[in-house]
N, C-alpha and C positions, 0 to 999 in steps of 0.2 A: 504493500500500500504506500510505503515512503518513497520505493522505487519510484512511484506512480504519481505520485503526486510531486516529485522533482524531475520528474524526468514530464510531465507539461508545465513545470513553471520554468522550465529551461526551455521549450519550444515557446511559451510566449513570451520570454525574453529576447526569444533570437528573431522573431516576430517585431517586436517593438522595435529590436535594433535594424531589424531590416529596412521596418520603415521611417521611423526616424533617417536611418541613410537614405533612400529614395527622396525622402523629402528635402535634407541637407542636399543634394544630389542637384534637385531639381533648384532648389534657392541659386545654388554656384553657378549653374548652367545661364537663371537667367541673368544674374550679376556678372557675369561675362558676355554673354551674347548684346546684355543692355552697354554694358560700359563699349567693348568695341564700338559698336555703331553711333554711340552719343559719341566718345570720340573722333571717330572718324568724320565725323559731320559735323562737326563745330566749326570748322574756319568756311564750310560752303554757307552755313546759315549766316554767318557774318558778311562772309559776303554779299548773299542774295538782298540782305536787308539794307545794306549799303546801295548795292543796286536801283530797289525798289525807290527810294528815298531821292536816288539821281532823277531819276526816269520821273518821277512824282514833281521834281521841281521844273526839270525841264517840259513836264505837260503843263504843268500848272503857266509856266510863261509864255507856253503855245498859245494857249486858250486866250490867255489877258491880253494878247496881242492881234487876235485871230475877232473880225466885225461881227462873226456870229458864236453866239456863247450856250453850249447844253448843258449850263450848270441846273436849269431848273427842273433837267431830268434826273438830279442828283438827290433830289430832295428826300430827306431819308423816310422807308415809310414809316406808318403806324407801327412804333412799338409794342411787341404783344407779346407774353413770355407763352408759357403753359402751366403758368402758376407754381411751380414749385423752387422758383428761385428763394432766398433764405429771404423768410418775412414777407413772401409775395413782391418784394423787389426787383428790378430787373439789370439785366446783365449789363455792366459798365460801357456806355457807349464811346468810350476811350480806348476800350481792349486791343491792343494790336499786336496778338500773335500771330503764329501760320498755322492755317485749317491745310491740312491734307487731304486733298481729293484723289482717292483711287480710281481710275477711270482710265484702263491700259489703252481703251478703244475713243478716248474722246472726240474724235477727228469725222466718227461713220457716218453720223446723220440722220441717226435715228430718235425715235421718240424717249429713249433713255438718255438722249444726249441734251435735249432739250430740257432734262432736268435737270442735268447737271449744272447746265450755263445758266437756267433761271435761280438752282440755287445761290451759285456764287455770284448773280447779280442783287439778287437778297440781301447776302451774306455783305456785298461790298456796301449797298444802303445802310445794313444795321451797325455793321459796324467799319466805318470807313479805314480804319487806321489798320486793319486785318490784312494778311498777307494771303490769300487765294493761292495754295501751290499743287498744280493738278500731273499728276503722277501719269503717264501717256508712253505708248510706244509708237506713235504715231511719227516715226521720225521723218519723213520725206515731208511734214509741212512744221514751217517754224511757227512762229508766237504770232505774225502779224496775218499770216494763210490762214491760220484756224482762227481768230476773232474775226476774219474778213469773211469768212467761210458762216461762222455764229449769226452776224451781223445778217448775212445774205438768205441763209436758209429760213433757220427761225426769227429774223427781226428781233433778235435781242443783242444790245449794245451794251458794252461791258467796259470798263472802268483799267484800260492797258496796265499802267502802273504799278497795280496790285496784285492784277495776276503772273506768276511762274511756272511756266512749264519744267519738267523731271523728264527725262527719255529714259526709258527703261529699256535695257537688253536683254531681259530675257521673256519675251511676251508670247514666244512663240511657245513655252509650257502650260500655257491655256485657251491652248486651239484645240477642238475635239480632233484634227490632223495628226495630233504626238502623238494623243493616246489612243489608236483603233482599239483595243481591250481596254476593259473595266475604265471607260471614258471618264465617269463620274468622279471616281476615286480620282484618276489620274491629273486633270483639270486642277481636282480642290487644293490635289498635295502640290501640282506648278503652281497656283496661286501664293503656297508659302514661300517658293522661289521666288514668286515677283514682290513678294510685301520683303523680304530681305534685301532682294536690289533696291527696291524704293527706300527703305529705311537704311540701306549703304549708302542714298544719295543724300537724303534728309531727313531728322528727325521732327517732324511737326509737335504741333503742341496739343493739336484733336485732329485724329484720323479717321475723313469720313469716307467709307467705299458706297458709292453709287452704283455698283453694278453687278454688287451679289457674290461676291468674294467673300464667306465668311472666316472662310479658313484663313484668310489674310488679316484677316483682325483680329483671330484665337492668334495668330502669331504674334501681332502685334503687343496685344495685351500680355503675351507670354515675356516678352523682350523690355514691355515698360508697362507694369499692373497701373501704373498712376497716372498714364497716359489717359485720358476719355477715348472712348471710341463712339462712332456712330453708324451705322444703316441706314440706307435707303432699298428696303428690298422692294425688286419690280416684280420678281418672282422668287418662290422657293425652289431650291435647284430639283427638291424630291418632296413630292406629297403624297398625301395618301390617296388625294384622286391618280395619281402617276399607278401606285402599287396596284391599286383598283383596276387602273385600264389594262394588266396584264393579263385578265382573266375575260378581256370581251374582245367582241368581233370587229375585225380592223375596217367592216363596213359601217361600224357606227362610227368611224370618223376619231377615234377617241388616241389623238394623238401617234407616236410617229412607232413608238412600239405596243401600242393595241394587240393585241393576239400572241402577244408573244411567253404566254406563262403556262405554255403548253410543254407536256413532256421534262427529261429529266432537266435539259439546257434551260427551259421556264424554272422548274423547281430551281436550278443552282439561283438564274437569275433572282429569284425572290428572294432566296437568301441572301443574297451580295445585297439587294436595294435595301433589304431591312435591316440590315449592319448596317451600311454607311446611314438611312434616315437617322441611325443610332445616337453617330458619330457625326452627323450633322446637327442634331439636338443639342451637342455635348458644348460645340463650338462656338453656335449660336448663343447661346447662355453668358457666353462670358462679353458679349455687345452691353455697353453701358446706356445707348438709346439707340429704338428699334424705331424707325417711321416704314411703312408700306400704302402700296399705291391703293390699294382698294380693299375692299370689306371681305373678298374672297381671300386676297394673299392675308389679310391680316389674321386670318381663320386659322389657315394653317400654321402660319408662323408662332400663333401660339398655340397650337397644341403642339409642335414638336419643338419649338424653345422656351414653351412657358413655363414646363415644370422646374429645369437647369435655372431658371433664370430667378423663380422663386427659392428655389436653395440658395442660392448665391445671393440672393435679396436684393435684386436689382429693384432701386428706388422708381425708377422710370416704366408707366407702362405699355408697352407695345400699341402703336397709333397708325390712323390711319390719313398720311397725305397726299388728297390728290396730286396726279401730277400738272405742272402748269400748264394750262390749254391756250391756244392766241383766240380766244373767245371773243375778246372785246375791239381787236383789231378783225378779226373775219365780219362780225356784224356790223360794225360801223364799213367796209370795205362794200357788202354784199345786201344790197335790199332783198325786201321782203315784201310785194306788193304786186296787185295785176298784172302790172306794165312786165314785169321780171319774170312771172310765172307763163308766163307768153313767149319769154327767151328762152325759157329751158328744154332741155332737149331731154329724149328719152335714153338718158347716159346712166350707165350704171357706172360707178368711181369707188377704187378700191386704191388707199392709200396704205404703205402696205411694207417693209424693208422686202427684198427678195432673200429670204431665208424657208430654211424648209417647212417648218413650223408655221408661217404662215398660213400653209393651203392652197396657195394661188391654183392649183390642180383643181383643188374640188372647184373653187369657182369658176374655172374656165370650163369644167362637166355640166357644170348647174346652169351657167348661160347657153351654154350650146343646147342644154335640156330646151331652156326659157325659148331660145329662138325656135326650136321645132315647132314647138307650140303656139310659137307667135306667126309663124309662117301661113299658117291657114287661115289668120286675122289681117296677114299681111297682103293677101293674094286676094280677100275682100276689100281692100283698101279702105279698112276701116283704122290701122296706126301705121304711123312710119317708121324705118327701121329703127330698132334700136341698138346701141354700140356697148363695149367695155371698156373703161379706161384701165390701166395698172400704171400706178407711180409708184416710186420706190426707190431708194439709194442700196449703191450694189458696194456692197465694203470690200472685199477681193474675189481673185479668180473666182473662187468656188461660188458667189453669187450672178457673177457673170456667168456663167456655165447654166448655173440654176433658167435664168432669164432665157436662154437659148433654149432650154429642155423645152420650157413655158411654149415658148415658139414651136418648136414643135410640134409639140400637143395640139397646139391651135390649129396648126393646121393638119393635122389625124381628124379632130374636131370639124371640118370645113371653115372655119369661123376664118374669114379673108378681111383683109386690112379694111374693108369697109366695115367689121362688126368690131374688132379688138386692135388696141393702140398698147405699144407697149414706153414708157417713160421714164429711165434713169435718171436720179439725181437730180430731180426737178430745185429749181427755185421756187422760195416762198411765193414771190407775184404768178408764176406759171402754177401752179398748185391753187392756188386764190383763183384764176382765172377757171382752171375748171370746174371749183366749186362753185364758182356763181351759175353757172348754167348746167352741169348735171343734175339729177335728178333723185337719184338712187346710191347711196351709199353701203355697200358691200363688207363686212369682215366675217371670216372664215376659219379662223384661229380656234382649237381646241383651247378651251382655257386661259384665254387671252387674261394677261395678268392684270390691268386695266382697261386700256383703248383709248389712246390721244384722238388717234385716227376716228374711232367712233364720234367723240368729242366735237372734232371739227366739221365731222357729217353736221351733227347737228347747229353748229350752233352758223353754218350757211344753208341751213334750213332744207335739207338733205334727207330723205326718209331714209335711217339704218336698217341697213338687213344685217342682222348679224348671228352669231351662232349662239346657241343657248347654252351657254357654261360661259364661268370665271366672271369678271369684272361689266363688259357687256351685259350682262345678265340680270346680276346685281344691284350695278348703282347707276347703270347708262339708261339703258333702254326698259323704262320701267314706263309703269303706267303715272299721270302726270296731268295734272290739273283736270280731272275726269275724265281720259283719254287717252291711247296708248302712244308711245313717241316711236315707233318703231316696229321692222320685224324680227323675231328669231327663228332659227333652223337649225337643223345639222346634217342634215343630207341631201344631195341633190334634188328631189323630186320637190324639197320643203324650201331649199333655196328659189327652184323653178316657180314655184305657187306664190312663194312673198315677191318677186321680181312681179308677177304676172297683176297681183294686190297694187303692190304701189305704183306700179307705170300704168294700170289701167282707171283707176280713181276717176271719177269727177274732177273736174278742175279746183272750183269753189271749197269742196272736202280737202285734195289733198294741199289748197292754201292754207286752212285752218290747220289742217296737221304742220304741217312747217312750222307755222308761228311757234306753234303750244311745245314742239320738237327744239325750235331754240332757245327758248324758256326755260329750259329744260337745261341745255347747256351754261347757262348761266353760271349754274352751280362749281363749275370746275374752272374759275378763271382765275391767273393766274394774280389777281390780290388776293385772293383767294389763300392759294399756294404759299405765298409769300410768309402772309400771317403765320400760318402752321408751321412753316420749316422755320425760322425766326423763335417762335417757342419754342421747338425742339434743341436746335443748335444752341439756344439760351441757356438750356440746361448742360450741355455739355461747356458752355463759358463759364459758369457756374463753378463748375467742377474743377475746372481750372484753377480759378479765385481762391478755390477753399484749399487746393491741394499747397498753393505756395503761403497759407496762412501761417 
């Protein structure tokens, strides 16, 4: 019995001692990996700040000298926290550290890019004296390409001065291209490669990733606990509607591995997604504030980071911020009136990046369905043809390729240049130009994480078709001052019927629905935006304050 009883208080000893060293283990690891990089990056941040401060005096005598002056677009907005600054006070509007924007891809043009740059146009009102330093592999365009590029696509002008670009070389370990196996894992664990080069280049003072890199900021927090960190998730990289779709039929449309949790290669795959969802959970948790684009992502995101996040008693609770819409510049640009509904043409407008996930496939099956059906209306000449637009920016090879396949298709399809127009990389005014006179707004996305795209249907008074799952679903396309703002689908024959609903309408009806459709949009504009990410980011300035108390 003596034996027995010394012989487990020597394994819980050895126990103790084990973990005790693990944890002594892990303290050293980050005390080292933190001091290198705060090292290593001490004379660029002096630098950069010098920089910034040059650049700042020589704008500022630009302007004083220059007959026309945009200082009044400077004007800082509405202060707004999210209430939990100390005392209900709000974040010093003298703050002038560097906010780190992770954002390897900020250059593409897509509707995550426009959040980015309306945040740090925010970020530059709220707090003018902040240093915006946006972490990019984008290296084939420098500082003056991408704000002229910002400027031209989305119409948002940004404050040169304060913003800094980082070029990162190692961007290409979160291309799904490195990893053809176990992509998921492969992606998160490059992203801790790229939050090491970024924080090789600079150590910021809050690091915000805008594009779903959480593993980048488990690292971050790993390397500096008293760093703040922040999210902006657009999407969750794994959910349970993901794990869901491996068990159903890839003609329900239900994303790009639908059907695939068949047989023993299904079973492994379940297991590998329900580990990593694990171990995405685990990562997520250690985020100090969570913003996501819509009430769907925000669903998920807590239940697979809210329990981590509650052990670890993170003060801030997972929020939901629209992303910023050009709401208020489409409506003032695009009437809404007789004379205009007279202009419009029977277009069906699908705004849209060329990625796979998008769908553009189903929609170009569901219009070619539409026109069969239209053809026997058309040969009574009772409507005129009607067209498809696709716009979209193609971010490399492999979207160009995609665009080609599309082509294709169209034509397997019959659909000839008189039915389908295809449009890279449009400009905001050319983008504007279609909305005012199409008709029909289109999206096709399995679980669209929000929908800008949607957004803009509506609020240039655009009847959505859109599919019925995620953010669309949710918070877009709802029913709306006693009336519905839109249609949903998910399969060809339900896309072919709502094309068929809204281009055949009454005139007078489908006016009234327009209206009530960008009423609707209101709701997502981008003061809207501003407010909310302004409180969030507040808190992590906050955090700042209190850490150097």
């Amino acid at each position: 019995m003596a034996e027995t009883r010394a012989f487990f208080w020597a394994l819980a000893n050895s126990i103790i001692l084990i973990s005790l060293s693990a944890f002594a283990s892990k303290i050293l690891l980050q005390a080292v990996v933190g001091w290198y990089l705060q090292r290593r990056t001490t004379s660029r941040k002096i630098t950069i700040l010098a920089r910034v401060k040059l650049e700042e005096a020589q704008y500022q005598l630009s302007a004083s000298q220059s007959p026309k002056s945009d200082d009044g677009e400077w004007e800082k907005v509405e202060k707004h926290t999210a209430g939990s600054a100390k005392n209900g006070g709000e974040a010093d509007d003298e703050w002038e550290g560097i906010i780190g924007f992770f954002h390897p891809f900020c250059n593409a043009g897509g509707g995550g890019e426009r959040v980015l740059w309306a945040a740090i146009k925010a970020t530059q009102k709220r707090w003018p004296k902040a240093v915006c330093c946006v972490y990019t592999g984008d290296h084939e365009a420098g500082k003056d390409e991408i704000l002229d590029r910002v400027q031209t696509r989305f119409s948002i002008r940004l404050h040169p001065p304060t913003v800094v670009f980082l070029y990162l070389s190692t961007r290409h370990y979160v291309l799904s291209s490195t990893w053809p196996r176990f992509t998921l894992l492969g992606q998160s664990l490059g992203s801790i490669i790229l939050a090491f080069d970024a924080l090789s280049l600079l150590v910021p003072d809050i690091f915000i990733d805008t594009m779903g890199y959480a593993f980048a900021l488990a690292f971050t927090k790993f390397c500096f606990p008293k760093t703040p960190t922040g999210a902006y998730v657009h999407y969750p990289t794994i959910s349970t509607d993901m794990l869901g779709s491996l068990d159903t039929s890839p003609a329900l449309g239900k994303g790009l591995n639908a059907g695939t949790g068949k047989g023993l290669r299904g079973f492994l795959k379940k297991r590998y997604w329900h580990l990593f969802a694990n171990l995405y959970s685990r990562v997520g948790g250690s985020v100090d504030v969570v913003m996501t684009n819509s009430s769907w992502t925000a669903s998920h995101i807590r239940t697979l980071w809210g329990p981590v996040r509650s052990k670890r008693r993170k003060p801030h609770a997972v929020s939901v911020v629209f992303p910023p819409c050009a709401v208020d510049e489409i409506i003032n640009s695009i009437p809404l009136n007789a004379e205009s509904e007279a202009k419009r043409e029977p277009t069906v407008l699908c705004i849209a990046q060329f990625r796979p996930e998008k769908n553009h496939a189903l929609l170009l099956r569901s219009f070619a369905r539409y026109l069969r059906s239209h053809s026997k209306l058309q040969e009574e000449g009772e409507q005129p043809v009607p067209k498809l637009i696709l716009i979209g920016s193609v971010r490399d090879a492999s979207d160009a390729t995609r665009v080609y396949e599309l082509r294709l298709l169209a034509h397997e399809l019959h659909l000839t240049p008189n039915h389908i127009t295809f449009i890279t990389d449009a400009s905001f005014p050319t983008i504007l130009s279609h909305l005012a006179v199409a008709s029909v707004g289109a999206n096709c996305m399995w679980n669209e994480h929000f929908g800008i795209g949607v957004v803009e249907y509506q609020a240039a008074g655009l009847i959505p078709v859109v599919n019925d799952s995620g953010g669309p679903k949710l918070d877009i396309v709802i029913e709306w001052e006693g009336g519905v703002t839109g249609y949903k689908a998910s399969t060809e024959e339900g896309y072919a019927q709502s094309f068929s609903h809204a281009l055949g309408m009454d005139e007078e009806i489908r006016l009234e629905m327009r209206k009530r459709v960008r009423e609707r949009a209101r709701a997502f504009g981008e003061e809207e935006f501003e407010k909310r990410w302004i409180g969030e980011v507040g808190n992590l300035v906050e955090m700042v304050a209190e850490r150097k108390k």
